[in-house]
NUKE-496278 format. One line per field, with one value per residue (C-alpha): residue in three letters; chain; x negated, y negated, z negated. Coordinates in steps of 0.5 Angstrom, whole numbers. Each point is the difference from the previous one (the first is absolute). Example, Ala and Ser with C-alpha at 12.3 -4.5 7.8 and 13.67 -1.06 7.14 Angstrom:
residu	[ALA  SER]
chaine	[A  A]
px	[-25  -2]
py	[9  -7]
pz	[-16  2]
! end
This chain:
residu	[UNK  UNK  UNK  UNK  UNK  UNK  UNK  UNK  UNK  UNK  UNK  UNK  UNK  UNK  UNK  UNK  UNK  UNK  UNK  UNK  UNK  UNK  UNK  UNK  UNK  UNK  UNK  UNK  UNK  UNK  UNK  UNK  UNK  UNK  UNK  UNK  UNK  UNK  UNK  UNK  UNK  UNK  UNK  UNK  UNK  UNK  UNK  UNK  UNK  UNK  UNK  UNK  UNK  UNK  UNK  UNK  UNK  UNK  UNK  UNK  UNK  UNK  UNK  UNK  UNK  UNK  UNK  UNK  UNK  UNK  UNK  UNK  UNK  UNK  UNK  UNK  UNK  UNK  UNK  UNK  UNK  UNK  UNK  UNK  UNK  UNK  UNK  UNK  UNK  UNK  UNK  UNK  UNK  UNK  UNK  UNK  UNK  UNK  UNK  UNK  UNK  UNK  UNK  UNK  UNK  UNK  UNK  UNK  UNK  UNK  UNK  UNK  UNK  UNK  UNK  UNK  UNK  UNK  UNK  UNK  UNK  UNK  UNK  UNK  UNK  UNK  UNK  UNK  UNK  UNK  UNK  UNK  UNK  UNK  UNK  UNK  UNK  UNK  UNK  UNK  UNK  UNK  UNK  UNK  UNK  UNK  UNK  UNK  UNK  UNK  UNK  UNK  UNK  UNK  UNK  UNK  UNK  UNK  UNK  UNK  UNK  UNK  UNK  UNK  UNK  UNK  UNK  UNK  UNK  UNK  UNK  UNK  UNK  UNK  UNK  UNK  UNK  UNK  UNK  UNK  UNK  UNK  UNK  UNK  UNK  UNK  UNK  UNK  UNK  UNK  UNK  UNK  UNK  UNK  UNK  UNK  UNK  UNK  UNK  UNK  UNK  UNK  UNK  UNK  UNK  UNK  UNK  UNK  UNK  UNK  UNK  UNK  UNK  UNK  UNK  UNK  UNK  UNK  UNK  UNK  UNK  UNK  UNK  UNK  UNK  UNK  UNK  UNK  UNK  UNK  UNK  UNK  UNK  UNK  UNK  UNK  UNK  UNK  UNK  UNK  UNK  UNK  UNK  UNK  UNK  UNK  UNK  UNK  UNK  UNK  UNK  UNK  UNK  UNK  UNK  UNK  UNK  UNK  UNK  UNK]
chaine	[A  A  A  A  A  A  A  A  A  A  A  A  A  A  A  A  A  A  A  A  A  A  A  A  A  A  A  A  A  A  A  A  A  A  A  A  A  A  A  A  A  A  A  A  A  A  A  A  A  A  A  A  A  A  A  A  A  A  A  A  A  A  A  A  A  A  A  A  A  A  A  A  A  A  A  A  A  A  A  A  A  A  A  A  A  A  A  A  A  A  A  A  A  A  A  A  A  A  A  A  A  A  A  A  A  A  A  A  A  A  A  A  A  A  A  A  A  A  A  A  A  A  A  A  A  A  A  A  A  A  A  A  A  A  A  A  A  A  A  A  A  A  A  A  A  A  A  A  A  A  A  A  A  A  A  A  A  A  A  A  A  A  A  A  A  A  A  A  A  A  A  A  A  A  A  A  A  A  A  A  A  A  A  A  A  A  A  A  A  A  A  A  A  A  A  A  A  A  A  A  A  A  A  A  A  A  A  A  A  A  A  A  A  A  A  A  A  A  A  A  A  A  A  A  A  A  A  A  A  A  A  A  A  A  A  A  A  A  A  A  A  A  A  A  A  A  A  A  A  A  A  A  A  A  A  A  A  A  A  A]
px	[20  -6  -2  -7  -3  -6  -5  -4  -5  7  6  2  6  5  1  4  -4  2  -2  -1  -4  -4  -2  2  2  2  6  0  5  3  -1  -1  4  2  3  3  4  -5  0  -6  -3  -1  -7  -3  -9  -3  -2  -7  -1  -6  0  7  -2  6  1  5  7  2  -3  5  4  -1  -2  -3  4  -4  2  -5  -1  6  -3  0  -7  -3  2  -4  -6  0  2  7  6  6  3  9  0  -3  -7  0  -5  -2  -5  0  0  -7  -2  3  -4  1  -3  -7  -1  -6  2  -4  -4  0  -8  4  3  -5  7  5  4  5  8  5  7  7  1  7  1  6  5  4  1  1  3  3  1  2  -3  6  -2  -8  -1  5  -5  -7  -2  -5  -6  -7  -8  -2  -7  1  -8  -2  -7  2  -6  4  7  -4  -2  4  8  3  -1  0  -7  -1  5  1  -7  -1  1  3  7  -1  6  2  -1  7  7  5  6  3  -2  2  -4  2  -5  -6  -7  -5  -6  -8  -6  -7  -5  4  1  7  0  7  6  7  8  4  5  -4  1  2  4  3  1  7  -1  -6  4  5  -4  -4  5  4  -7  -1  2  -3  -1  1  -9  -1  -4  1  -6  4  -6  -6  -1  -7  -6  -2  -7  -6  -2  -6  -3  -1  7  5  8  5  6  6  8  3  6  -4  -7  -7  -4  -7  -4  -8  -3  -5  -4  -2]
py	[-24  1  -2  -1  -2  -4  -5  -6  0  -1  5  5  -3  4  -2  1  0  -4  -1  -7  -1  6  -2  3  -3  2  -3  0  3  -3  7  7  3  7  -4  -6  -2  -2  -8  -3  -7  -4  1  3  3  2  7  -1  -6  -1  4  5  7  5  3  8  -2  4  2  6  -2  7  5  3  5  4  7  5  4  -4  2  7  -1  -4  7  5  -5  1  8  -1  4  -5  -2  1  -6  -7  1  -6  -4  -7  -5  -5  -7  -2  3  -5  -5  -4  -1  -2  3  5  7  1  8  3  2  7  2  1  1  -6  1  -5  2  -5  0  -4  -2  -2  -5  0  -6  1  5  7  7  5  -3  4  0  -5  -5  1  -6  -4  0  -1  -8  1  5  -1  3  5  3  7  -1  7  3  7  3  -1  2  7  0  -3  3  -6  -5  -7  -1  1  -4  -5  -3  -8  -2  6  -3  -5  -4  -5  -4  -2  2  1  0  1  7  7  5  6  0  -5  2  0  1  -2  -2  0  -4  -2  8  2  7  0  -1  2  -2  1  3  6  0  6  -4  -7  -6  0  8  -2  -6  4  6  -4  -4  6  2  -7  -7  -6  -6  -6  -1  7  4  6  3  4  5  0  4  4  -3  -2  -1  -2  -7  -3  -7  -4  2  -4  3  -1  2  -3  2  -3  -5  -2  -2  3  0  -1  2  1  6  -1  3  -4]
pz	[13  -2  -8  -1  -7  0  -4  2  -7  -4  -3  5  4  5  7  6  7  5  7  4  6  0  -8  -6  -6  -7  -2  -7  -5  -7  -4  1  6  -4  -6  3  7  6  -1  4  -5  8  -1  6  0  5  1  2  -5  -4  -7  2  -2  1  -6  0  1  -5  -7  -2  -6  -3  6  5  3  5  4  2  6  4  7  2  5  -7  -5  5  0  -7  0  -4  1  2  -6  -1  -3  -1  -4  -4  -5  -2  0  -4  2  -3  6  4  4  6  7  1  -7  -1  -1  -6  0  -7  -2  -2  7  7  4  2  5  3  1  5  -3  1  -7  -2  -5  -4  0  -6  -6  3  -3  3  7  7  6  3  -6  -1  5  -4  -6  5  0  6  2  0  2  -5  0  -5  -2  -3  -4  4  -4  -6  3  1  -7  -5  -1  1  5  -5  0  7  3  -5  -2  1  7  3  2  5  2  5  4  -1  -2  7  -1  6  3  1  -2  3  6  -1  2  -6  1  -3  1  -4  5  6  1  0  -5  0  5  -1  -1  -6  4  -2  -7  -4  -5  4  -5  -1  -2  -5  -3  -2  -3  -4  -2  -3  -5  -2  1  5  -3  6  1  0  6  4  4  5  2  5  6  2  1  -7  -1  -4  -2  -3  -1  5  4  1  1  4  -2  5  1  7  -3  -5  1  -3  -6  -1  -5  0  -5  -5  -5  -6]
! end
């Protein structure tokens, strides 16, 4: 099942997609997904109807969780040591924005880079799971772009403001629901060129692992998203780029990159 939130020059609205002839439709639901069971209101939108703007699936209800140096080929870009356990930090959910909507470049930063992730997100309240329990707790999985100002990840002592500006967080296009998320490929594009291509089959720290070790430091909230990591060939981004972000089973999240 697939979970879309969207706008048609109103409030936001949830939606299920479905698929007949060839054409998609949101078919609309009476509430928010995370908070009430998945009941359909009998109103169907087309998808490429005049005015329908998809909106991130999810605004987290308190965090983004994201987990660094995942991937063993992105650590030796970066020159790291390979990290024992999971290398946590959060972005805050005022970075969050949608497909479509602009990357906007801070006037302090002069080195943006784009970062595909699997991001999780939580279904229900979680604290201290285990690895057999942590999919029970996961509504779906959606495409994260792990946007980072990388000068000031060099410079600064913690990574908040680097990875946590205004619009440094995009996700989308949807929530699925129905995915196994051990070995899905993820990759990215900035312009049409492919910068990234890998499978999350080579993940240092796999999903089940990451919900279960995050949820023994702090609690998940249904709403929350975990980025689960980025593989090598991260870059540079600037004004004019569009980023392509696309996780197999899920679809692709478009957002082009501005400076104000």
């Amino acid at each position: 099942m697939r979970i879309a939130r969207f706008t048609q020059g109103a409030a936001p609205l949830f939606a299920v997609i479905q698929s007949e002839g060839g054409r998609d439709f949101l078919a609309v639901l009476n509430g928010d997904p995370l908070v009430t069971p998945v009941r359909p209101t009998g109103e169907r939108v087309p998808l490429d109807a005049d005015g329908v703007r998809l909106l991130s699936p999810v605004i987290p209800r308190s965090k983004v969780v994201a987990v660094g140096l995942n991937y063993v080929d992105h650590i030796r870009e970066m020159g790291h040591q390979m990290p024992q356990t999971p290398v946590l930090f959060l972005k805050p959910n005022t970075s969050v924005v949608g497909p479509d909507d602009p990357i906007v470049l801070p006037d302090w930063t002069q080195e943006v880079s784009y970062e595909v992730e699997l991001a999780v997100v939580m279904g229900k309240l979680c604290k201290d799971a285990t690895e057999e329990s942590a999919r029970s707790y996961v509504l779906g999985y959606t495409v994260g772009n792990d946007v980072t100002a990388r000068d000031a990840q060099k410079t600064d002592r913690q990574w908040g403001r680097a990875k946590g500006f205004d619009s440094a967080c995009p996700l989308g296009p949807w929530i699925e629901t129905d995915l196994d998320p051990d070995d899905v490929r993820v990759t990215s594009r900035v312009n049409g060129v492919t910068k990234q291509d890998s499978t999350t089959a080579n993940l240092l720290f796999n999903v089940d692992f990451l919900v279960a070790h995050i949820s023994q430091a702090m609690t998940l909230l249904p709403g929350d998203v975990i980025l689960t990591g980025t593989p090598s060939g991260v870059g540079q981004v600037d004004h004019g780029d569009v980023v392509e972000v696309e996780v197999e089973g899920i679809g692709t999240l478009r957002n082009p990159v501005i400076r104000r």
